[in-house]
N, C-alpha and C positions, 0 to 999 in steps of 0.2 A: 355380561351386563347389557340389558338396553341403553339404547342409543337416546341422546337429550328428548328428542325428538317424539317417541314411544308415548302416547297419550296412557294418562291412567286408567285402570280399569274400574269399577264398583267392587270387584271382589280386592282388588289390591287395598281399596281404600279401605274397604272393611276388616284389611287385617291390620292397618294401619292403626285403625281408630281401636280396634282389641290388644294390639299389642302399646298404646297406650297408657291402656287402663289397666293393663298387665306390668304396665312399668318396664317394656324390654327395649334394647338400647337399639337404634337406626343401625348400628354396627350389626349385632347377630342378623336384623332385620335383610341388612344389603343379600346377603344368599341367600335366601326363603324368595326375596322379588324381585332378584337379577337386575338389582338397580343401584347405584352409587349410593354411599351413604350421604353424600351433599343432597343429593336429590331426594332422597329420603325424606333426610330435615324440613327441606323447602317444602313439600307433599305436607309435611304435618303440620307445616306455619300455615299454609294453606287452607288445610280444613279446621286449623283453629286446634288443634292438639298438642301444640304446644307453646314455650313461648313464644316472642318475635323476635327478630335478628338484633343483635347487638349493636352491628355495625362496625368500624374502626375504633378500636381505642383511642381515647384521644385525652392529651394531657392538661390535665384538672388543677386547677391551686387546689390545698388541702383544703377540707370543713376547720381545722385545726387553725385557728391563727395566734398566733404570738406578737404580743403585744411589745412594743418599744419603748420604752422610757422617753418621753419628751427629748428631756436632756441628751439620749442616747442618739435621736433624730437628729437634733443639733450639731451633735460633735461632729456624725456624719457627712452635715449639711458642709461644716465648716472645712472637712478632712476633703472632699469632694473639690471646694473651691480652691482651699493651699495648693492641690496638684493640679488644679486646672483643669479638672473632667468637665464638660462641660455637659457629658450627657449623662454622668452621675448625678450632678446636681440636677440637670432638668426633671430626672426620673422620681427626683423627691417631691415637686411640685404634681399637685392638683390639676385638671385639666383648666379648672374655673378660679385657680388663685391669681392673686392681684398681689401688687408688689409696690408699694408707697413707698419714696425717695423725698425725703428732703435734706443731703448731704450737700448739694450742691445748688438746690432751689429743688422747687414743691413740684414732684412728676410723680402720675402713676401709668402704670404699668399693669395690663391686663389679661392673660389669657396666656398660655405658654408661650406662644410665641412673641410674644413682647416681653416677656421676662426674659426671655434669651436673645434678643438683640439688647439690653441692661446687662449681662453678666458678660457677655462676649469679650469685650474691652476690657474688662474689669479684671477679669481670669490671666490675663498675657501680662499681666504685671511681674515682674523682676524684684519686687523687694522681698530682699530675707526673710522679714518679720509682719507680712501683708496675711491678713484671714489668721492670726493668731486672737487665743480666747484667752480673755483677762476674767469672766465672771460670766456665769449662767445659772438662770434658777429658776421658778416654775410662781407666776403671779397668774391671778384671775383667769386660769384656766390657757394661759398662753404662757409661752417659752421668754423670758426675756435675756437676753444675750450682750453681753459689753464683748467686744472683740475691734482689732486692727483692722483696718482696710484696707484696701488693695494697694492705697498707698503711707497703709501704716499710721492709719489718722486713728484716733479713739472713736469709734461707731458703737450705739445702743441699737439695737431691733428687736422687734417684737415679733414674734412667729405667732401664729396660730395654725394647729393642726387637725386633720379629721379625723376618724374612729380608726380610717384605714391609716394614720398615720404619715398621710401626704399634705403637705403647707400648703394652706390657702388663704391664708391671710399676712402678712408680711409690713412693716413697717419700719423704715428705719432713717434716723438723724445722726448728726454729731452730737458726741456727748457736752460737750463744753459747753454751748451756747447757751443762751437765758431760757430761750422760747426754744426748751429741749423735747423731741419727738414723745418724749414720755407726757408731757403738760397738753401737747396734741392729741396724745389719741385718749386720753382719761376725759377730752370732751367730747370724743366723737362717740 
């Protein structure tokens, strides 16, 4: 075999371009032009005889997506907080969702990172019956969710989610009160 180095000839390349058009593989070819069959292939990327390098494979999400049930986001969302993942639940969020609190007084919360200084505290909670689900159902295109809090208060939220299935929109009060998060966002 020649050496990397061995410039091509006009006749090499003429056989190149014939065996082509001939359909014969860089393998048979390597003994006929004493030359690798790496060097081959490169030779015919070159004059355009064949296709272009692949490159590395590299790992794809499928074309295929599989859709989730709202509901089925939820439960996640909720199963995520009971154990305290804190980067399961981030993973659910949006990078542009926002996160409205008025449990405790009217705060919002923008951007992943500020929704994860809101759950941090919230996650280390010790009560038995904290992020348990009393009710969930699917209103005007958003998730709406009655569940326990962290510290086992009665909480309503509203999720809203995108095509890909990540929360970007979030809402959530005490159930009890008069001026309840639901009366809030049916004006916004």
């Amino acid at each position: 075999m020649k050496n990397k180095t061995t410039a091509w000839t006009a006749g090499e390349d003429a056989v190149l371009a014939q065996a082509a058009k001939d359909s014969v593989s860089p393998t048979r070819l390597c003994v006929r032009l004493r030359r690798s069959v790496g060097s081959i292939k490169r030779r015919m990327r070159e004059l355009g005889l064949a296709g272009t390098r692949r490159g590395p494979r590299r790992a794809t999400q499928s074309e295929i997506q599989v859709r989730m049930s709202p509901i089925a986001q939820v439960e996640g969302w909720l199963q995520a907080c009971k154990a305290g993942d804190l980067q399961a639940l981030m993973a659910l969020y949006g990078e542009e969702a926002t996160l409205e609190c008025a449990c405790t007084g009217s705060a919002v919360y923008a951007g992943v990172a500020a929704i994860l200084e809101y759950w941090v505290p919230k996650l280390r909670s010790t009560e038995p019956r904290r992020f348990t689900l009393t009710n969930a159902h699917v209103e005007d295109k958003r998730v709406v969710v009655d569940y326990l809090s962290y510290e086992a208060k009665p909480v309503r939220m509203y999720l809203s989610l995108d095509e890909s299935g990540k929360l970007i929109q979030s809402k959530c009060g005490p159930r009890e009160c008069k001026n309840s998060i639901r009366d809030q966002h049916t004006n916004t």
